[in-house]
Backbone bond lengths (Angstrom), bond angles and torsions (degrees), N, CA, C in turn:
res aa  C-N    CA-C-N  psi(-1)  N-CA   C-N-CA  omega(-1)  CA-C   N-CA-C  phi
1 X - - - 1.438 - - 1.531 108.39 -
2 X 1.042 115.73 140.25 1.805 119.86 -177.98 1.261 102.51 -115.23
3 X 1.546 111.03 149.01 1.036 123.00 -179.69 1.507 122.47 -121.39
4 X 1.164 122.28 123.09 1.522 129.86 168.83 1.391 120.92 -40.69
5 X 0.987 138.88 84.16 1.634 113.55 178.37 1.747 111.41 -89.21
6 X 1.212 114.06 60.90 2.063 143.09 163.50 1.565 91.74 -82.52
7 X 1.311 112.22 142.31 1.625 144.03 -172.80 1.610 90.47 -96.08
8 X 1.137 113.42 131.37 1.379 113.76 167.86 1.756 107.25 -78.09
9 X 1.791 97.94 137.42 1.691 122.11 -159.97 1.559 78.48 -133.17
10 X 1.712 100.37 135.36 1.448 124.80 144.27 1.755 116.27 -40.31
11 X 1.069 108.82 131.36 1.522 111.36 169.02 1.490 94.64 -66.72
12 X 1.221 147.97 17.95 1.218 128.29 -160.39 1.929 89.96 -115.72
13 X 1.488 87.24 -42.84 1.829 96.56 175.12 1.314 104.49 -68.16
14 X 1.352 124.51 -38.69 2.000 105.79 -178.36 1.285 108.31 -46.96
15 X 1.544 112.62 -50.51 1.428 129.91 -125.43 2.127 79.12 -80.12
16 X 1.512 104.09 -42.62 1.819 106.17 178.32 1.137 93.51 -69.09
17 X 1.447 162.65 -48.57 1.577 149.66 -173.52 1.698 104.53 -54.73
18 X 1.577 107.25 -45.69 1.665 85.65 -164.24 1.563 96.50 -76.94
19 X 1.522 110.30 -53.52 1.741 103.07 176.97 1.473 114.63 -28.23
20 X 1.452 128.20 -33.63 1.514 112.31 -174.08 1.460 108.48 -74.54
21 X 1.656 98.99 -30.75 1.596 100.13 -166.85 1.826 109.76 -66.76
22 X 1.446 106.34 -32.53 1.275 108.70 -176.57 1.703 112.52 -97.95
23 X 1.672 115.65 21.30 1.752 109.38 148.55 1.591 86.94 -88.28
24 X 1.642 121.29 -56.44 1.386 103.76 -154.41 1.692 127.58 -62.49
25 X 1.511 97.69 -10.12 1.722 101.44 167.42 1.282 101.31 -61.43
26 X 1.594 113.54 -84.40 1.211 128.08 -179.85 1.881 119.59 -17.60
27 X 1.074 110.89 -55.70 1.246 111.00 155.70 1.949 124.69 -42.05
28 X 1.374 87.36 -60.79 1.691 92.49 177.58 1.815 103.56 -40.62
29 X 1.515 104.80 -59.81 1.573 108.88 -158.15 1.453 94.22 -59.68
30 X 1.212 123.16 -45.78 1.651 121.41 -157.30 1.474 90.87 -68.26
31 X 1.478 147.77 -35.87 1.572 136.59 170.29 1.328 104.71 -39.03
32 X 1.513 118.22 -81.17 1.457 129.14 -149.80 1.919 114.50 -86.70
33 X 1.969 103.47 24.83 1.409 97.24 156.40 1.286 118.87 -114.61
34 X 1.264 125.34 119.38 1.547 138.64 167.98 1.001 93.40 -6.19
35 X 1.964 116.57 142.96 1.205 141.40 -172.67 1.731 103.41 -125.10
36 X 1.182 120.64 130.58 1.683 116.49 -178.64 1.458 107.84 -56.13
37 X 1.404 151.95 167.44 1.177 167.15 134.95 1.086 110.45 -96.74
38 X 1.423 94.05 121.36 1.725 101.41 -149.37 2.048 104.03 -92.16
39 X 1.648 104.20 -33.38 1.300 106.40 163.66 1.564 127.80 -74.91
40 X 1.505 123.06 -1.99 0.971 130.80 -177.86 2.075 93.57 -119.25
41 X 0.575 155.71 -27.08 2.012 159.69 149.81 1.479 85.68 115.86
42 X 1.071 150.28 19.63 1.382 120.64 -174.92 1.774 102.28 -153.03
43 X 1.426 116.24 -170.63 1.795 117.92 -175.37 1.048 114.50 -72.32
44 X 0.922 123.38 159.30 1.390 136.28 -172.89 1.937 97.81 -77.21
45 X 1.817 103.48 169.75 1.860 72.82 -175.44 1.598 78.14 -116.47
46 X 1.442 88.16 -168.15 1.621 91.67 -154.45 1.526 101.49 -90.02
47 X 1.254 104.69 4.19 2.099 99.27 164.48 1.781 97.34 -63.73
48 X 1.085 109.75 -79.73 1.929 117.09 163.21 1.198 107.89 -27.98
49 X 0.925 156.89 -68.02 1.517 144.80 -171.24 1.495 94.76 -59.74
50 X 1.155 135.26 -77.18 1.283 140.63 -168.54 1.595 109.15 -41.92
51 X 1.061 130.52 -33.24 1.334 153.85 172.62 1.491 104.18 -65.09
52 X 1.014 120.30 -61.18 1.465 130.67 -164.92 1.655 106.10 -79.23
53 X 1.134 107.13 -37.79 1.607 105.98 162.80 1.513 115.94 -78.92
54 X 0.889 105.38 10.58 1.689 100.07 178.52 1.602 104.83 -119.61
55 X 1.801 115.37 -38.93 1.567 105.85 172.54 2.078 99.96 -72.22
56 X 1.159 142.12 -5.51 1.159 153.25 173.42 1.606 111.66 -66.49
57 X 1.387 101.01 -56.92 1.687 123.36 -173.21 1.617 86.99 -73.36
58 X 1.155 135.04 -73.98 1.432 138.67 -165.15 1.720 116.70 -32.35
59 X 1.836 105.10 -52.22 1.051 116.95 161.71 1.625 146.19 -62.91
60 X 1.313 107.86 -31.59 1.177 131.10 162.99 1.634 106.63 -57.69
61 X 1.363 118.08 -58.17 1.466 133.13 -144.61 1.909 86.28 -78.15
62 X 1.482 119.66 -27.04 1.513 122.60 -163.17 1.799 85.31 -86.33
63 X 0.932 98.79 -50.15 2.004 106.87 -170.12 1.758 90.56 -32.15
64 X 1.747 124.11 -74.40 1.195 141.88 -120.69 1.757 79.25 -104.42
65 X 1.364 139.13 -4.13 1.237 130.04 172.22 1.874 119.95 80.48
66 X 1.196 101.44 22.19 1.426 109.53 -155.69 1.988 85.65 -103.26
């Protein structure tokens, strides 16, 4: 028989672990979908998106010291 050695957690704390995990997806997806350009009427192309997630990633990564 094997044994777990996991600390017993409130279902109340899972239930706040996965909720965090699923703003910070949600976040991820909402970065990397094309944004309209509003002086040009249409999406951005994906050089600009790709761009914008990368000056995004750059900043983030300086914030957290990494």
């Amino acid at each position: 028989m094997v044994f777990w050695s996991i600390p017993d957690v409130s279902s109340e704390y899972l239930l706040a672990l996965l909720q965090g995990q699923l703003k910070r997806s949600r976040e991820a997806w909402r970065l990397v979908q094309s944004r309209p350009n509003i002086e040009e009427g249409q999406l951005e192309t994906p050089e600009e998106l790709a761009q914008r997630v990368e000056e995004t990633t750059t900043l983030r990564l300086a914030v957290v010291g990494s």
